[in-house]
C-alpha positions as CSV (number, residue, x, y, z in Angstrom):
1,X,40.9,-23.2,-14.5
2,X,38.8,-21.2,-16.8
3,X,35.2,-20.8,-16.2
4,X,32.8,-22.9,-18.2
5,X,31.8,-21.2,-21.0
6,X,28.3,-23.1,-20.9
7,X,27.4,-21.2,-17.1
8,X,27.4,-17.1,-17.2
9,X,29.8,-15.9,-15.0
10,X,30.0,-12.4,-12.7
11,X,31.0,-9.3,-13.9
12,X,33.6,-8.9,-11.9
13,X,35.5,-11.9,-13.3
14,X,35.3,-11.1,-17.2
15,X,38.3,-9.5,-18.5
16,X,37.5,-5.9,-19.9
17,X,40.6,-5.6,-21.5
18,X,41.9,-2.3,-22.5
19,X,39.4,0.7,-23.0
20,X,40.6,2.5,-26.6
21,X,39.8,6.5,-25.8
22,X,39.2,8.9,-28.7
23,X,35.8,10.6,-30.1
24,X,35.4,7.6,-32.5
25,X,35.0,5.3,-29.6
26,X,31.6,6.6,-29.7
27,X,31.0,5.1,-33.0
28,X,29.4,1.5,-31.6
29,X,26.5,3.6,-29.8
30,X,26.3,5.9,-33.3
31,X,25.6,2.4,-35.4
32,X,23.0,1.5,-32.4
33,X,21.2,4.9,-32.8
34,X,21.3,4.5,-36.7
35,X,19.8,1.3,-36.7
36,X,16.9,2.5,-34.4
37,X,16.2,4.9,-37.9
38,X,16.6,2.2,-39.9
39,X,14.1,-0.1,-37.9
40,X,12.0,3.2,-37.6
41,X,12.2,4.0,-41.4
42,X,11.1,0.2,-42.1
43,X,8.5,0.3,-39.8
44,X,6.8,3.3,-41.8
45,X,7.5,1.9,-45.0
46,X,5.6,-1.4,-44.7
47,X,2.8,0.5,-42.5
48,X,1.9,2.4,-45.5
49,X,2.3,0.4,-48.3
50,X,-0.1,-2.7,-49.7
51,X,1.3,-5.8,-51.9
52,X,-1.0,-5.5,-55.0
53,X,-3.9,-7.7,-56.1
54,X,-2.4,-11.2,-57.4
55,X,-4.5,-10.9,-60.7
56,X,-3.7,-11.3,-64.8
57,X,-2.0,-7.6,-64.3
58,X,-0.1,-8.4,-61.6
59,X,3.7,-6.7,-61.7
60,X,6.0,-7.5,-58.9
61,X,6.7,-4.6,-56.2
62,X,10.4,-4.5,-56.9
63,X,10.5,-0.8,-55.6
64,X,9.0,-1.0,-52.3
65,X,10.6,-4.7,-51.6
66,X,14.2,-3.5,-52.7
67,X,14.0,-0.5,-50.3
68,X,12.8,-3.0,-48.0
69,X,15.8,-5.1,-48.0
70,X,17.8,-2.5,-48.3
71,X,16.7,-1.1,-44.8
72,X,17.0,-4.1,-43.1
73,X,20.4,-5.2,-44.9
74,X,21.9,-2.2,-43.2
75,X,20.3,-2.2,-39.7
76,X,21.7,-6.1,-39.9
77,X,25.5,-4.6,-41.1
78,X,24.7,-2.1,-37.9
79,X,24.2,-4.7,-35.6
80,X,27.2,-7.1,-37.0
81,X,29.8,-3.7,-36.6
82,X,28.6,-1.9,-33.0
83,X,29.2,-5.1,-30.6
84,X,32.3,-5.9,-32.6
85,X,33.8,-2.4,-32.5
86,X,32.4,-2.5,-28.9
87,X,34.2,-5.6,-27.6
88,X,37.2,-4.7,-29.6
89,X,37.9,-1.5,-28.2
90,X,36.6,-2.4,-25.0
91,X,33.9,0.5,-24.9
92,X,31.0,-1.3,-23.9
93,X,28.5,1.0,-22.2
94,X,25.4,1.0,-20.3
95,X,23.7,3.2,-23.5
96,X,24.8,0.1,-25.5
97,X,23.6,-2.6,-23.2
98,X,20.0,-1.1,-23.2
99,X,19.9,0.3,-26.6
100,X,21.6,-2.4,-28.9
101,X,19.1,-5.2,-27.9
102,X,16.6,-2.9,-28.3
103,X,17.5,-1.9,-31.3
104,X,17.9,-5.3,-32.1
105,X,14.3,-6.4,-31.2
106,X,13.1,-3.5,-33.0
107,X,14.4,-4.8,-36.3
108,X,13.8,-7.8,-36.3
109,X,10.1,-8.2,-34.5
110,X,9.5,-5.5,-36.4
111,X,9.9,-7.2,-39.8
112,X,8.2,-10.0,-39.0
113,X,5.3,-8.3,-37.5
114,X,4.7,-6.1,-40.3
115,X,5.3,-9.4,-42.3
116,X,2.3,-10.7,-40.9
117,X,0.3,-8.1,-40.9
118,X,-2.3,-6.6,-43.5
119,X,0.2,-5.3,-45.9
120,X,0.6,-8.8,-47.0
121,X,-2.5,-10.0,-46.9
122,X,-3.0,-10.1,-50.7
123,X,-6.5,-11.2,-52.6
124,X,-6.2,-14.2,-54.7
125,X,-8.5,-14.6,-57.7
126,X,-10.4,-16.9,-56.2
127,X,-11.6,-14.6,-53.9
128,X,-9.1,-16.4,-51.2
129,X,-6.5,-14.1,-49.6
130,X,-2.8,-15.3,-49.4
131,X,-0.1,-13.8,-46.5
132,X,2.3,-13.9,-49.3
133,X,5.2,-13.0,-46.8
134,X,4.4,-16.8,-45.7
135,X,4.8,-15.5,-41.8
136,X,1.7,-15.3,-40.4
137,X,0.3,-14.1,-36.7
138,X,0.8,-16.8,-34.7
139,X,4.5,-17.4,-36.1
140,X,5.4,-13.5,-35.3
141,X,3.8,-14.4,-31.7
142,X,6.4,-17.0,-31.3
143,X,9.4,-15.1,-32.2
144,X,8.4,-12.1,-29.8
145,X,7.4,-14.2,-27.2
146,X,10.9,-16.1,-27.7
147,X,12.7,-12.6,-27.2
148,X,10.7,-11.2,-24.3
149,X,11.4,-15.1,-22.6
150,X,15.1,-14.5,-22.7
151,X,15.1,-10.4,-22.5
152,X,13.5,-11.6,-18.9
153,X,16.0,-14.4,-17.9
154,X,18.6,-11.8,-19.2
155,X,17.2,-8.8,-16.9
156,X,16.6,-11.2,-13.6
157,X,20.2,-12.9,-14.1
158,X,22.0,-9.3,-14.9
159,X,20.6,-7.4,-11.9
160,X,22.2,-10.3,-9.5
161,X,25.5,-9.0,-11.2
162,X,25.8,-12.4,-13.6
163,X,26.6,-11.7,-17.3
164,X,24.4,-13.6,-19.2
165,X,25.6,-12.6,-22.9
166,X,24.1,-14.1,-26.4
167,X,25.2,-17.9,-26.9
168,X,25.8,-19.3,-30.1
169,X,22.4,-20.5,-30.5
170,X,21.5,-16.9,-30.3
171,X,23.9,-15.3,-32.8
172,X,23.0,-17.9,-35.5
173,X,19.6,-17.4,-34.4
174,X,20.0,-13.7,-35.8
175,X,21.6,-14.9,-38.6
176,X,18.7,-17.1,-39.6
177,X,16.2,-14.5,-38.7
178,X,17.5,-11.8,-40.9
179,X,18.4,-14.2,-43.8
180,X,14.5,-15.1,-43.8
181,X,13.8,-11.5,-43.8
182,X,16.2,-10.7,-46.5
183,X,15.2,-13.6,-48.9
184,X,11.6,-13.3,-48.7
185,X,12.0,-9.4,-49.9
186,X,14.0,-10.2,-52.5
187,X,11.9,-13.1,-53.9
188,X,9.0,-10.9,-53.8
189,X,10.8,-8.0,-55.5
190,X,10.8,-10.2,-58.8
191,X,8.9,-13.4,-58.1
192,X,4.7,-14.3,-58.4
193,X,4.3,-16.3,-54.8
194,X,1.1,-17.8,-56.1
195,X,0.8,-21.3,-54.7
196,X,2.2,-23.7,-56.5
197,X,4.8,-21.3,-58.0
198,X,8.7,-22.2,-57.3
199,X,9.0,-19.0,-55.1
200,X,6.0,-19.9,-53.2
201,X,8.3,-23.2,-51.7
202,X,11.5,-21.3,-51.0
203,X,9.1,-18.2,-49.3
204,X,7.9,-21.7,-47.1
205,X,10.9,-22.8,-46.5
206,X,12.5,-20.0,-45.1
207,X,10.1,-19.0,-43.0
208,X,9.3,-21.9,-41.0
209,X,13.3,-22.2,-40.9
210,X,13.4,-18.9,-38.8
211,X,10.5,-19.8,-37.1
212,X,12.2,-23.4,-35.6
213,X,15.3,-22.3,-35.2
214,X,13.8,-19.3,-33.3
215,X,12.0,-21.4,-31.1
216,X,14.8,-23.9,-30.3
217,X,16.8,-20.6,-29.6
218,X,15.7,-20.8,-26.2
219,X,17.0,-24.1,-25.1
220,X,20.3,-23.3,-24.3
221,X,19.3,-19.8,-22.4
222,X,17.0,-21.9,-20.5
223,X,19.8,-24.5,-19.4
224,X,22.0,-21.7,-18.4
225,X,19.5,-20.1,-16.5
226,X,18.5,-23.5,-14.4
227,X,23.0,-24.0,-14.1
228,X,23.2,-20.7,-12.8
229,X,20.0,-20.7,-10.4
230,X,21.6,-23.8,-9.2
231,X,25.0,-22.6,-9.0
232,X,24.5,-19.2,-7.2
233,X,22.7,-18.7,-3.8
């Protein structure tokens, strides 16, 4: 009988497969490392950079918003190709394990802290301000408190030798996440997210999105976490 998928199960039971050999098998932990610049070179980009004044002058930041995207498109492509290459040649190492989620967290917390930080926090005419990324703290509070919750169930479960992999809910997690992040820097590369403006709405909508689906994220983790404490001594 197969195990159940739902419940992690011990190392020693999954099938490795065959290990590929070669110098390219290096190339999952070389797509980890490059999106650490990636993250990195993000990270610096939105630390030093301001969305302008929403005033009669106003003139979208297509530039810095493009680059942006750009950045985080391809840390999201690295992500997407390591584990696959990883699993597929059967070269998953203990650089990878530690780094890749790293990396991962990196990327992604990143953008939406930096999202809901000053450098969107743009002056309105009315003297009001606007986070015109739409994310604001407490929503970046929720999706790095979501990842440290499972990074610890993850850590506690793997050092009794149980795998405890990403689910489904996590992968499409990711995929919501970086969507959000993605669409709300191309919307403001060209858009006005004034209230009341047709951007403004989708800005909304994608954010809160993330932040749900983020948040239900940790469901499932949590069930197999109570299945396995139940199941193992």
């Amino acid at each position: 009988m197969s195990p159940d998928p739902g419940i992690a199960t011990p190392r020693a039971s999954l099938n490795a497969g065959s290990r590929a050999t070669g110098w390219w098998v290096e190339l999952p932990n070389i797509l980890t490392v490059t999106r650490l610049v990636l993250a990195g070179a993000l990270i610096v980009l939105l630390s030093l950079w301001r969305y302008p004044k929403l005033d009669g002058a106003f003139t979208p930041p297509t530039t810095v918003m493009l680059w942006s995207a750009g950045l985080f498109s391809l840390g999201a492509l690295t992500d997407l190709l390591d584990g696959l290459l990883a699993r597929r040649w059967g070269v998953i190492s203990k650089f990878g394990r530690i780094m890749d989620p790293f990396a991962d967290k990196l990327l992604v917390v990143g953008a939406f802290g930096l999202m809901a930080g000053p450098a969107f926090d743009c002056a309105l005419p009315s003297g009001k301000s606007l986070q015109v990324s739409g994310v604001l703290p407490w929503m970046a509070i929720v999706i790095l408190s979501r990842e440290l919750l499972v990074t610890t169930i993850r850590t506690v479960l793997e050092a009794r030798g149980i795998d405890f992999s990403a689910s489904l809910s996590g992968k499409a997690k990711m995929v919501v996440q970086c969507g959000c992040v993605i669409g709300v820097f191309l919307i403001l590369s060209f858009a006005n997210p004034m209230p009341g403006m047709a951007a403004r709405a989708v800005i909304d909508v994608l954010v809160w999105t993330a932040v749900i689906v983020t948040a239900l994220s940790v469901v499932p983790y949590a069930l197999r976490a109570i299945q396995v404490s139940a199941a193992t001594p």
